[in-house]
N, CA, C and O atoms as a Tinker XYZ file with bonds, in Angstrom:
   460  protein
     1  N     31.604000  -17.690000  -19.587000    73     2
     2  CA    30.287000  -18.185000  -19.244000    64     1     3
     3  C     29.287000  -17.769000  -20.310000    63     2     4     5
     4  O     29.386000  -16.681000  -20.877000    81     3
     5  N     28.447000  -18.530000  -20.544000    73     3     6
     6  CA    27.514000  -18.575000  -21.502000    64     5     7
     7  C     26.645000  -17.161000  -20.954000    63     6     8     9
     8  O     26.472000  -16.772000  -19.799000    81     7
     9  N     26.179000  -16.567000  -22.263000    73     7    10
    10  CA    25.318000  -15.578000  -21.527000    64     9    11
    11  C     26.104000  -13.788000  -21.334000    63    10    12    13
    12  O     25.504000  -12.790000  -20.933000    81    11
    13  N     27.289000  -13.858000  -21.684000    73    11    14
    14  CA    27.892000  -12.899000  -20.804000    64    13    15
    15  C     28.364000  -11.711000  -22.152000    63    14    16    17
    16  O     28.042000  -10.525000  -22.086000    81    15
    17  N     29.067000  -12.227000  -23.182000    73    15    18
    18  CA    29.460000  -11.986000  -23.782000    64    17    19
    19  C     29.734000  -12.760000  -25.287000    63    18    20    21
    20  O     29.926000  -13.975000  -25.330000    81    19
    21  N     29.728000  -11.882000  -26.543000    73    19    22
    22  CA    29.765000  -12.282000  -27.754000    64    21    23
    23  C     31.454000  -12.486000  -27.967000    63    22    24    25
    24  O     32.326000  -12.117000  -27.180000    81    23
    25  N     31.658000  -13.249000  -29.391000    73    23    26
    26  CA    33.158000  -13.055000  -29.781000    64    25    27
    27  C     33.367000  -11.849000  -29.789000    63    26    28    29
    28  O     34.564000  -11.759000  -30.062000    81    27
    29  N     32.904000  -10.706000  -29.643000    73    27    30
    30  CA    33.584000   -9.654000  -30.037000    64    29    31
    31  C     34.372000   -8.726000  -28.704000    63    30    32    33
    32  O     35.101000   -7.735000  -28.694000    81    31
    33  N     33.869000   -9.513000  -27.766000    73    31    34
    34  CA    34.079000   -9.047000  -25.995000    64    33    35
    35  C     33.252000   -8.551000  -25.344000    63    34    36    37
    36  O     33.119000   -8.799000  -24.146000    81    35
    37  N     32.210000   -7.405000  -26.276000    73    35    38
    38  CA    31.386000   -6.992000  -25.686000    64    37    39
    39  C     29.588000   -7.856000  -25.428000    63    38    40    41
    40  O     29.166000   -8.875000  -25.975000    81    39
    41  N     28.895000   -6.951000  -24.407000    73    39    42
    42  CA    27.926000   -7.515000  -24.447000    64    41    43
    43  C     27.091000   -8.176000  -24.997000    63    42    44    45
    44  O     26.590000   -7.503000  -25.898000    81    43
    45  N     26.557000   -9.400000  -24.918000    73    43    46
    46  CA    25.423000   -9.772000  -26.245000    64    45    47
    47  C     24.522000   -9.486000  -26.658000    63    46    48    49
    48  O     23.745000  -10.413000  -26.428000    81    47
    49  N     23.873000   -8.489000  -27.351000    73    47    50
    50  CA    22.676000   -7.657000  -27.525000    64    49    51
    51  C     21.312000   -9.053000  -27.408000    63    50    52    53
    52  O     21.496000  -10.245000  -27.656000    81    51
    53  N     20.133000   -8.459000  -27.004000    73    51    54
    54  CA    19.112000   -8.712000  -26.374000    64    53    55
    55  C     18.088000   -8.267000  -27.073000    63    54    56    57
    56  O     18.195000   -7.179000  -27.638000    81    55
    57  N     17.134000   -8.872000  -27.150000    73    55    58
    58  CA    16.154000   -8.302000  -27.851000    64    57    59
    59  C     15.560000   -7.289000  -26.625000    63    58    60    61
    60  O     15.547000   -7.398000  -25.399000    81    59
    61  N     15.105000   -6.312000  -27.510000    73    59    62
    62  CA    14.574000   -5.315000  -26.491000    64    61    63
    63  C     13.014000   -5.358000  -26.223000    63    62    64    65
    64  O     12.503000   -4.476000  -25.533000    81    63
    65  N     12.292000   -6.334000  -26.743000    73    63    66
    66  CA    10.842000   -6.712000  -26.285000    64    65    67
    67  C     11.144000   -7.926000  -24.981000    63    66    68    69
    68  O     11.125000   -7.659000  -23.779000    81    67
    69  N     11.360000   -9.010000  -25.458000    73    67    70
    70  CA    11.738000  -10.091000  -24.754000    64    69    71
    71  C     12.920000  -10.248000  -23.309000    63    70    72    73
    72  O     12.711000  -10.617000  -22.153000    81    71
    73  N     14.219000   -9.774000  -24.024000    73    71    74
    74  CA    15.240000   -9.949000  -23.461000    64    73    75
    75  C     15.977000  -11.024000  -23.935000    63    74    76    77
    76  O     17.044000  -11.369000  -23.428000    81    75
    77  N     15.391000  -11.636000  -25.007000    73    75    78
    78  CA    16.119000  -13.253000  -25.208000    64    77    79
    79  C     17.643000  -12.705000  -25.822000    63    78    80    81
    80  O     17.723000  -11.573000  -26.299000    81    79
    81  N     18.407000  -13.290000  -25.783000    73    79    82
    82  CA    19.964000  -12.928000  -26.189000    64    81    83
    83  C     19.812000  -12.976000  -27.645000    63    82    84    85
    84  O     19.015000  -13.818000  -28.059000    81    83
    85  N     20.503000  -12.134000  -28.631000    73    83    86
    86  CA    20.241000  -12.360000  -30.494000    64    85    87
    87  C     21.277000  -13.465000  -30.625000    63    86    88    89
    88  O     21.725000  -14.183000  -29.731000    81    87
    89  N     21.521000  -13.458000  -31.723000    73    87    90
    90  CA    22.561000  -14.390000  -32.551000    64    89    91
    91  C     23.511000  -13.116000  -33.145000    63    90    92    93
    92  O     23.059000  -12.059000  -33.586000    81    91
    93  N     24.697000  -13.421000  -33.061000    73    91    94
    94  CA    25.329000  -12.502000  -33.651000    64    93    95
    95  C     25.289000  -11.980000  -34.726000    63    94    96    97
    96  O     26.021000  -12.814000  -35.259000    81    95
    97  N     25.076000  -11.350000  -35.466000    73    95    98
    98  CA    24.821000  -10.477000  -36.050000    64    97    99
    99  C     26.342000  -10.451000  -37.697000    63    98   100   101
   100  O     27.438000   -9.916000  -37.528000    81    99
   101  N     26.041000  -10.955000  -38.680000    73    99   102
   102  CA    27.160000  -11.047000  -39.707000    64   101   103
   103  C     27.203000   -9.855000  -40.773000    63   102   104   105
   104  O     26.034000   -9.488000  -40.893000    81   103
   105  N     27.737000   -9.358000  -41.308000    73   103   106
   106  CA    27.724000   -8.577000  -42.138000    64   105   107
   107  C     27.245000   -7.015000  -41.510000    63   106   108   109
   108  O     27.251000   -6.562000  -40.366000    81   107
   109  N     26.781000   -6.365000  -43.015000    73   107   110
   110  CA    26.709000   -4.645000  -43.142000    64   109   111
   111  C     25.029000   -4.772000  -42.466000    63   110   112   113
   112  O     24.493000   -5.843000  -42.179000    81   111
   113  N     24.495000   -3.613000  -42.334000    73   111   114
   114  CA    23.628000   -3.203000  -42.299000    64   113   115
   115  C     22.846000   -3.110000  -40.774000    63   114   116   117
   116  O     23.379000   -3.723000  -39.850000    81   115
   117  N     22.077000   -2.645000  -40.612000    73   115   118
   118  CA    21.877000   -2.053000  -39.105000    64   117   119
   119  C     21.516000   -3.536000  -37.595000    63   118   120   121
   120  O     21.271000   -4.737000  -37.482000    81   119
   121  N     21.697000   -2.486000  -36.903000    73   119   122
   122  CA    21.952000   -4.247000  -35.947000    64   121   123
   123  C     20.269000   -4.477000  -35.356000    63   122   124   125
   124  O     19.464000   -3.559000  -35.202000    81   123
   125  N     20.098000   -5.447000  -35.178000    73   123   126
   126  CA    18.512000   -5.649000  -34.964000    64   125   127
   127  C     18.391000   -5.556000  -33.771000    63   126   128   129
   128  O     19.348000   -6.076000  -33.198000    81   127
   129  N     17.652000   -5.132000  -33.101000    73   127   130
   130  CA    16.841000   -4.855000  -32.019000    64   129   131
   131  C     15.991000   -6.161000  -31.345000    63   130   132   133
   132  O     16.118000   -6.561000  -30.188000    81   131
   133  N     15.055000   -6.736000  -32.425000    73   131   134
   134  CA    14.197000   -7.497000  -32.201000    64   133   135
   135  C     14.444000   -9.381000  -32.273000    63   134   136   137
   136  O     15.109000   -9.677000  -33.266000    81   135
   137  N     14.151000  -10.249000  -31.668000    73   135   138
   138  CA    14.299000  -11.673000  -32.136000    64   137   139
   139  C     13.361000  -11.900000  -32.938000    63   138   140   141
   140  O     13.132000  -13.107000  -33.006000    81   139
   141  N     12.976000  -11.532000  -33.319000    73   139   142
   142  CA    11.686000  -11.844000  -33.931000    64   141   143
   143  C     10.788000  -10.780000  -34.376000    63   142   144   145
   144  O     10.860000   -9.620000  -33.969000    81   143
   145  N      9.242000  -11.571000  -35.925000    73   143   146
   146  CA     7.928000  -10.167000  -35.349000    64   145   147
   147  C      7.443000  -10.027000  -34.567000    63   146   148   149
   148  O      7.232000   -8.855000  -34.252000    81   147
   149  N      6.981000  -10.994000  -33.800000    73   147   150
   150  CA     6.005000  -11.082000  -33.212000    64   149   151
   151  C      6.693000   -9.925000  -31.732000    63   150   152   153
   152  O      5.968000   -9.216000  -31.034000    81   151
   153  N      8.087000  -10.037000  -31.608000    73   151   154
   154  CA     8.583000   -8.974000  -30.386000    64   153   155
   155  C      8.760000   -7.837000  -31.105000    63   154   156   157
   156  O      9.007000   -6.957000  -30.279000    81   155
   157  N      8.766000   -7.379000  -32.208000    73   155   158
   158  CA     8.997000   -6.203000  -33.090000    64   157   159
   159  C      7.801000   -5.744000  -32.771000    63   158   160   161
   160  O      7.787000   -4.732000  -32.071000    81   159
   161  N      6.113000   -6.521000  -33.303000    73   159   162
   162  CA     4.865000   -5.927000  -32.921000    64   161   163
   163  C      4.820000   -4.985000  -32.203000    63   162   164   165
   164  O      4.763000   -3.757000  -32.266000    81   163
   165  N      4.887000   -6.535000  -30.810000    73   163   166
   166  CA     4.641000   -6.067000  -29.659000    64   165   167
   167  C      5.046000   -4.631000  -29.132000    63   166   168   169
   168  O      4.190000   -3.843000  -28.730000    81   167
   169  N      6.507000   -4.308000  -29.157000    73   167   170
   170  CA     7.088000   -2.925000  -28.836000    64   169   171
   171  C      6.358000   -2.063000  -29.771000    63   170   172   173
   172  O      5.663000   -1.219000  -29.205000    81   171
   173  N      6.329000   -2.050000  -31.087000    73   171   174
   174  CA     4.998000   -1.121000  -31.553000    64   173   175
   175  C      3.818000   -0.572000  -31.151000    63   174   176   177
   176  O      3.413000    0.590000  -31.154000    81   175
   177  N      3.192000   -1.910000  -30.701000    73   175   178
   178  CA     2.129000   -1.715000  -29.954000    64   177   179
   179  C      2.168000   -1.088000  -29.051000    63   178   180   181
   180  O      1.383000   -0.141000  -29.046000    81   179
   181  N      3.116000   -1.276000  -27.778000    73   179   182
   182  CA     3.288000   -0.498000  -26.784000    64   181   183
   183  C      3.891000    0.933000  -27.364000    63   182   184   185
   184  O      3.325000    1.931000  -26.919000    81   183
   185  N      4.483000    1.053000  -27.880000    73   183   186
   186  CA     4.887000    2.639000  -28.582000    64   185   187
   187  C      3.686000    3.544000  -28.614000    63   186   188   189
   188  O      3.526000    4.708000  -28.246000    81   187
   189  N      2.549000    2.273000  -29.404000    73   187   190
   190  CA     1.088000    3.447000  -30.015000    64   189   191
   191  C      0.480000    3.351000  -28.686000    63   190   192   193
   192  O     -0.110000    4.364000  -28.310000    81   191
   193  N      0.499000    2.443000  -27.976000    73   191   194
   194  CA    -0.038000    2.745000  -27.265000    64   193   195
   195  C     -0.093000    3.958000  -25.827000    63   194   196   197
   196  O     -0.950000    4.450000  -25.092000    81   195
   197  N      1.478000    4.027000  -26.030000    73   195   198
   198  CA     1.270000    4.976000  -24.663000    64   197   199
   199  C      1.290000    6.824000  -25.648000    63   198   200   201
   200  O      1.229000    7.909000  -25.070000    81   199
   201  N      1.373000    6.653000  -26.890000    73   199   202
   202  CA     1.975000    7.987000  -27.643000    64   201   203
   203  C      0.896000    9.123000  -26.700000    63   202   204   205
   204  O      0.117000    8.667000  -25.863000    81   203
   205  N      0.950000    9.943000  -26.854000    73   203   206
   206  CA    -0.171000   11.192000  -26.406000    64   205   207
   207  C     -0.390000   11.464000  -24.738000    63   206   208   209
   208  O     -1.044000   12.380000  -24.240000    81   207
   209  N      0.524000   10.145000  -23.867000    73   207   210
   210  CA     0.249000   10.008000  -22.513000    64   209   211
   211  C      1.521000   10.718000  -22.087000    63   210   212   213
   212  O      2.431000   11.125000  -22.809000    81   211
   213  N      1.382000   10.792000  -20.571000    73   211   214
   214  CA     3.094000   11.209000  -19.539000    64   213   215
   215  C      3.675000   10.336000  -19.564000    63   214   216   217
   216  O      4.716000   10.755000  -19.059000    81   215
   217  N      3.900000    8.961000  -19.862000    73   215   218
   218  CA     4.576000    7.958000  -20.178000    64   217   219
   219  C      5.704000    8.428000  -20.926000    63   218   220   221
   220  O      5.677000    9.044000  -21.992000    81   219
   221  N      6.889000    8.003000  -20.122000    73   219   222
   222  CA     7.791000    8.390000  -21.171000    64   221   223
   223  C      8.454000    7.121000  -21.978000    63   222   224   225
   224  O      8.558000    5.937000  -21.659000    81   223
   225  N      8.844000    7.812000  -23.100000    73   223   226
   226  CA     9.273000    6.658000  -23.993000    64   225   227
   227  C     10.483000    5.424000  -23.513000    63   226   228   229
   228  O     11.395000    5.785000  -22.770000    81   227
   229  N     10.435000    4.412000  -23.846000    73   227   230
   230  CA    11.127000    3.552000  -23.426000    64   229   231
   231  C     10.875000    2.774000  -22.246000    63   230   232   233
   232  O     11.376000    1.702000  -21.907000    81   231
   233  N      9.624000    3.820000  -21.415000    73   231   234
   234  CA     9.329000    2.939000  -19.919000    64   233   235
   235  C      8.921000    1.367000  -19.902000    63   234   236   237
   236  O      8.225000    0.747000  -20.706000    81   235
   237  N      9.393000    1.049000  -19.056000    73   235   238
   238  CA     8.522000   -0.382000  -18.968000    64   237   239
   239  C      7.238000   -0.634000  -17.935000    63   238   240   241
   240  O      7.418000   -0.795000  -16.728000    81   239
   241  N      6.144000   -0.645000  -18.450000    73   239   242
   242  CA     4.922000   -0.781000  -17.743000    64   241   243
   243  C      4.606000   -2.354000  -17.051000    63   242   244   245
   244  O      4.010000   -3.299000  -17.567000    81   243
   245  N      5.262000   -2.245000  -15.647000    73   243   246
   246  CA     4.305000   -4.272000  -15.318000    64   245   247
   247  C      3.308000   -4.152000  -14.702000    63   246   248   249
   248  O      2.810000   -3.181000  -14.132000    81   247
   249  N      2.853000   -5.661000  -14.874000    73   247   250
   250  CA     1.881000   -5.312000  -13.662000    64   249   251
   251  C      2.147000   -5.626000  -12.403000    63   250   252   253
   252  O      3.135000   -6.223000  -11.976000    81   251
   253  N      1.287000   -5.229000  -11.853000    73   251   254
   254  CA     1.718000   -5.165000   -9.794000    64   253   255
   255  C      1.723000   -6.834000   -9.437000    63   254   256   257
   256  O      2.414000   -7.158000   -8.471000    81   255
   257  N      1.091000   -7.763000  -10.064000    73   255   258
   258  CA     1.867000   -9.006000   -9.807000    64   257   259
   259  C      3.147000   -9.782000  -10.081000    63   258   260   261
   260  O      3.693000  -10.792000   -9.637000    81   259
   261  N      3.439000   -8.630000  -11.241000    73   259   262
   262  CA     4.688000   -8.683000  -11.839000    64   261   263
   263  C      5.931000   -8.516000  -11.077000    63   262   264   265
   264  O      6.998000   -9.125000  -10.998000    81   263
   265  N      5.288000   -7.227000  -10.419000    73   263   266
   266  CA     6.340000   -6.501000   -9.573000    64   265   267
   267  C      6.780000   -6.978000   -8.181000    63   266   268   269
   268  O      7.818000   -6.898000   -7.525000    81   267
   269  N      5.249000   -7.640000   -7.959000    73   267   270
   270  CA     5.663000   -8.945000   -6.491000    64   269   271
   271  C      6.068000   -9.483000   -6.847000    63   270   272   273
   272  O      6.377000  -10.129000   -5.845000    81   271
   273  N      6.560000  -10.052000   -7.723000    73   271   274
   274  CA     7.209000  -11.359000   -8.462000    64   273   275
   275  C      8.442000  -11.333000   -8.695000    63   274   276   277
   276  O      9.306000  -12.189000   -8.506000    81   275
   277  N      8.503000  -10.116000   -9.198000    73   275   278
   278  CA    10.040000   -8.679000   -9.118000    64   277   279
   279  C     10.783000   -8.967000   -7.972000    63   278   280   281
   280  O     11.792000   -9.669000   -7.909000    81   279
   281  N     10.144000   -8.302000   -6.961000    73   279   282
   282  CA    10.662000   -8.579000   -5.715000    64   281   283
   283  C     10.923000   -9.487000   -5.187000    63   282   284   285
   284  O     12.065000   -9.586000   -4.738000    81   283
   285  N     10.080000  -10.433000   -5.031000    73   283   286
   286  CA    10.715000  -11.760000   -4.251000    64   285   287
   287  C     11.949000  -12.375000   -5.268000    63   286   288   289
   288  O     12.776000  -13.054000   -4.659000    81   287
   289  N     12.215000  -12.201000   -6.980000    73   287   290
   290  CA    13.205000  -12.846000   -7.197000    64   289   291
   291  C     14.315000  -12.208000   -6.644000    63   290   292   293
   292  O     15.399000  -12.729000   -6.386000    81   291
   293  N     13.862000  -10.638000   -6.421000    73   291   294
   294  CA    15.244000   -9.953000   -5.789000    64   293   295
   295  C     15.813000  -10.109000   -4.779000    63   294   296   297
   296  O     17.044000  -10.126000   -4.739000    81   295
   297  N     14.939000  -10.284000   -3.557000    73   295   298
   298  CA    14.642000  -11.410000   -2.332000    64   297   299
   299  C     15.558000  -11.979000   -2.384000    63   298   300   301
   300  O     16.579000  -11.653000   -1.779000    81   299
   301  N     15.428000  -13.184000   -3.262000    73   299   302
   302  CA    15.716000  -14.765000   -3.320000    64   301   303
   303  C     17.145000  -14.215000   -3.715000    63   302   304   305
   304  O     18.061000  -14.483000   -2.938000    81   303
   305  N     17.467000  -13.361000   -5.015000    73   303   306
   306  CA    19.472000  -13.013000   -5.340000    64   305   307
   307  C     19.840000  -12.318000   -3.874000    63   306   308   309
   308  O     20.985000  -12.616000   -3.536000    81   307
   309  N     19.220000  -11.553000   -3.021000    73   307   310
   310  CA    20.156000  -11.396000   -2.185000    64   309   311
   311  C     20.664000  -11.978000   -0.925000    63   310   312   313
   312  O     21.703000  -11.693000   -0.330000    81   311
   313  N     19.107000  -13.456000   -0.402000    73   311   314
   314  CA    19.902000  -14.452000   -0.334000    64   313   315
   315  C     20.886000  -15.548000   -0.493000    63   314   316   317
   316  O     21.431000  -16.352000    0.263000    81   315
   317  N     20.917000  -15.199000   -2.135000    73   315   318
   318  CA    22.204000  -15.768000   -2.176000    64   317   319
   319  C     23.220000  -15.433000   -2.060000    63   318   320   321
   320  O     24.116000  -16.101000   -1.544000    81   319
   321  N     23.338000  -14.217000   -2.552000    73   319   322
   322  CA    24.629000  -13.748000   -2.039000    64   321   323
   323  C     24.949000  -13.775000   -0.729000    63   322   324   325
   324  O     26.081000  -14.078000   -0.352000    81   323
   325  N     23.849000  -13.420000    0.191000    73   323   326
   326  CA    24.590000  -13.713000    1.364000    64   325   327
   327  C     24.601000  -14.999000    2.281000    63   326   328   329
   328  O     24.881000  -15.097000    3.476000    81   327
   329  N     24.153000  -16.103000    1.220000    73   327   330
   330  CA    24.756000  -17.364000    1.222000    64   329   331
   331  C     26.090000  -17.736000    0.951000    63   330   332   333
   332  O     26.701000  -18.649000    1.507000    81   331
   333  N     26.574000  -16.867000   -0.065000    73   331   334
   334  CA    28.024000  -16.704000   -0.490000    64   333   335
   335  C     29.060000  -15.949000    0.584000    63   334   336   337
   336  O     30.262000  -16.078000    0.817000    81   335
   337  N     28.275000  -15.317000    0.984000    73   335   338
   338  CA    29.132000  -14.359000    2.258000    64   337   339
   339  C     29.307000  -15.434000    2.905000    63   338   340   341
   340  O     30.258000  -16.158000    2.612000    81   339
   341  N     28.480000  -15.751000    3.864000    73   339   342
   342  CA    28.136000  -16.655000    4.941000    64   341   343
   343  C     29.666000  -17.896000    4.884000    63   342   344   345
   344  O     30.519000  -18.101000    5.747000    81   343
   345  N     29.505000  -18.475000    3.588000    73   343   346
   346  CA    30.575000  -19.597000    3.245000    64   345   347
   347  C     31.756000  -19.482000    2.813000    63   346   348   349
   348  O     32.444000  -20.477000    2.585000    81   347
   349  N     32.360000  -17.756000    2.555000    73   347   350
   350  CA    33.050000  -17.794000    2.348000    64   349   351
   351  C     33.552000  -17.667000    4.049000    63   350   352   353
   352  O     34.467000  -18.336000    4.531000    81   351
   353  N     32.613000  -16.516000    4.906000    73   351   354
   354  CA    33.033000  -16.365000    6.457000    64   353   355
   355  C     33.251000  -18.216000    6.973000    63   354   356   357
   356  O     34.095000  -18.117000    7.865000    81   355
   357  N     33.018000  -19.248000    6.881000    73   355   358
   358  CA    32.936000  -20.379000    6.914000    64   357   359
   359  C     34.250000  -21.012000    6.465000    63   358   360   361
   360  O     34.552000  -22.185000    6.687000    81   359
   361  N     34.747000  -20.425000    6.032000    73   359   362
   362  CA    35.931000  -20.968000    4.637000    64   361   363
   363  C     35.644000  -22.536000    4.425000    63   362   364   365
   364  O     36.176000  -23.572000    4.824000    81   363
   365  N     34.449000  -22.186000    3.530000    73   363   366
   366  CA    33.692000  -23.021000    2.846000    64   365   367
   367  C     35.246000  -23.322000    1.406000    63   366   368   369
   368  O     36.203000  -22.588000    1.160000    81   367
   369  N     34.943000  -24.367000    0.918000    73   367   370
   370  CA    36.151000  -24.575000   -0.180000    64   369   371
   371  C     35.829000  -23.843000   -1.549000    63   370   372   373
   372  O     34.686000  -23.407000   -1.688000    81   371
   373  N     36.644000  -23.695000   -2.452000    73   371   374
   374  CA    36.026000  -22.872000   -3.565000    64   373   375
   375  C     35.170000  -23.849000   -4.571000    63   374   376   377
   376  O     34.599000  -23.180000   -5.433000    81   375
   377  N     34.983000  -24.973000   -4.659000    73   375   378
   378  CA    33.983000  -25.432000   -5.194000    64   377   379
   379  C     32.891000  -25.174000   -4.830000    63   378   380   381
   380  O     31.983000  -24.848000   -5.595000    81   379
   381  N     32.783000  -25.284000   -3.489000    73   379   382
   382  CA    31.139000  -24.931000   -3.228000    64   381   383
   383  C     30.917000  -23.156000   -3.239000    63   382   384   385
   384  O     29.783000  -22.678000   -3.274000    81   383
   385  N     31.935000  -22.448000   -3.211000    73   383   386
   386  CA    31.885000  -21.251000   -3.133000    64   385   387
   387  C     31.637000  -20.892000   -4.991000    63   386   388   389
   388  O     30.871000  -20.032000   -5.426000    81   387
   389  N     32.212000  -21.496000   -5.540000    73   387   390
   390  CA    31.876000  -21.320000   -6.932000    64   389   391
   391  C     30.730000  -21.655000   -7.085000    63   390   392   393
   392  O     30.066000  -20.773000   -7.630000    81   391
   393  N     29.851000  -23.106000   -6.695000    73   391   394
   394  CA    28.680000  -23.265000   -6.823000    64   393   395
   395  C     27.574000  -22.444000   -6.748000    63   394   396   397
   396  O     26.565000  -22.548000   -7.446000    81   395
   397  N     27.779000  -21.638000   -5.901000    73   395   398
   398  CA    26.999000  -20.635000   -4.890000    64   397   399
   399  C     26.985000  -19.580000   -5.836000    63   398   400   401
   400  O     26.008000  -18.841000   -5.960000    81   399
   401  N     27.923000  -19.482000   -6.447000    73   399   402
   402  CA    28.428000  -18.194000   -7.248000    64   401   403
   403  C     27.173000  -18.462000   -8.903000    63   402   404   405
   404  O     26.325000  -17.744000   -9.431000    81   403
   405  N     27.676000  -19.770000   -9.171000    73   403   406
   406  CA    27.167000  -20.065000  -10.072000    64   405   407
   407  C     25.696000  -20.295000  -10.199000    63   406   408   409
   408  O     25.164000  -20.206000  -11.306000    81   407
   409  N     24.993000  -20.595000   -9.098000    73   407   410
   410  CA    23.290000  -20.472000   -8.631000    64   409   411
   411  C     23.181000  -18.656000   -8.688000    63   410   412   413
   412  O     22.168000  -18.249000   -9.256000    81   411
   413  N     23.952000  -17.790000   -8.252000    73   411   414
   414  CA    24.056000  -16.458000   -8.229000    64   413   415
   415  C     23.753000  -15.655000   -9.760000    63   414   416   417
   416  O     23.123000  -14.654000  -10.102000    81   415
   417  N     24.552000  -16.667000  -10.430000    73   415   418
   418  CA    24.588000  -15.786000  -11.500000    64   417   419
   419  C     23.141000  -16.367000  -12.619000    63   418   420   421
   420  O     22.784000  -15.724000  -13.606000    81   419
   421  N     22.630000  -17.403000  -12.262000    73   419   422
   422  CA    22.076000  -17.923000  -12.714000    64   421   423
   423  C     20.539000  -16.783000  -12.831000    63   422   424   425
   424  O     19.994000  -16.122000  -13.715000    81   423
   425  N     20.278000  -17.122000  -11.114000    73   423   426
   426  CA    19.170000  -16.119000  -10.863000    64   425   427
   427  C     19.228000  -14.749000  -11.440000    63   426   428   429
   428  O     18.228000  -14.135000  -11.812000    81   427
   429  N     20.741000  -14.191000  -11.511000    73   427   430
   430  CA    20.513000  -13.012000  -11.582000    64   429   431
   431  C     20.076000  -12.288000  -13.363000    63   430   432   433
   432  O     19.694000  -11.176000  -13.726000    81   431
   433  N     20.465000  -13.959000  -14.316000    73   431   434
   434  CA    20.595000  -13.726000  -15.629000    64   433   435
   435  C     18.974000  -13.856000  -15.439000    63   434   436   437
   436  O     18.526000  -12.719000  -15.586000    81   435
   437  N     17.913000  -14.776000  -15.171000    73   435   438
   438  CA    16.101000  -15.130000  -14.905000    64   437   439
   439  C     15.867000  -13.344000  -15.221000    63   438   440   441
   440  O     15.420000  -12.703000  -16.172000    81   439
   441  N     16.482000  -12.960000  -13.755000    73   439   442
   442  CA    15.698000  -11.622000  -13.547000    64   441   443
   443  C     15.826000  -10.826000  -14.306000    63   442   444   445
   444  O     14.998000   -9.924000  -14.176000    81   443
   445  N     16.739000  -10.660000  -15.367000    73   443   446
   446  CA    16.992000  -10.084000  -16.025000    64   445   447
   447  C     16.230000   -9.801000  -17.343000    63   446   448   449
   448  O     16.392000   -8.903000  -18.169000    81   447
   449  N     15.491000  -10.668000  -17.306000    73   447   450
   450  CA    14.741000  -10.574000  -18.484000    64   449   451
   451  C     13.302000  -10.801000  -17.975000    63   450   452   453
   452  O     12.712000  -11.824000  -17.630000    81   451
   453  N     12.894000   -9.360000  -18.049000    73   451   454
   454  CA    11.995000   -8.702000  -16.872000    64   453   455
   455  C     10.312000   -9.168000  -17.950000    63   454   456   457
   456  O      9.206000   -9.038000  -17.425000    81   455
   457  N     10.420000   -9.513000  -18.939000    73   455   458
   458  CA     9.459000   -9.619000  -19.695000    64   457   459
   459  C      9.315000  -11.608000  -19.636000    63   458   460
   460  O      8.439000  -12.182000  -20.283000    81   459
């Protein structure tokens, strides 16, 4: 499945501002972090910005509409899953049980990229 994994087996690195998935990565030299400047900035910015505070490094700061927003997508994945329960207790067929699976994984890749 798209999304999951690089040729190499392991995970597909992510930009760590965004979350957007990189491009694999060819040759020597160090592996990038960023998709881009403009997400390179940004994490700068937030770096200077919290330096001298109790913030600890690496946190992610949202905002509280963010975080309602957070929640209800979390909401919404664990109705599905137990939409998936539900149909498999049903012995629903595995197409639609895959379907279900596949709306599952869908949401769960959204949330994932919390930025």
């Amino acid at each position: 499945m798209a999304g999951y994994a690089n040729t190499s087996g392991r995970p597909a690195p992510v930009c760590q501002w965004c979350g957007k998935e990189l491009a694999e990565q060819q040759g020597r030299g160090r592996r990038r972090k960023f998709c881009g400047p403009s997400c390179k900035q940004r994490a700068y910015e937030q770096r200077h910005n919290i330096a001298g505070t109790s913030v600890a490094e690496g946190s992610v700061i949202l905002r509280p509409e963010r975080v309602a927003a957070l929640r209800d997508e979390l909401y919404e994945l664990r109705c599905a899953a137990e939409d998936i329960r539900t149909a498999a207790e049903e012995d629903a067929d595995a197409a639609e049980i895959r379907h279900l699976c596949d709306e599952l994984v869908e949401m769960a890749l959204q949330i994932e990229k919390l930025r």
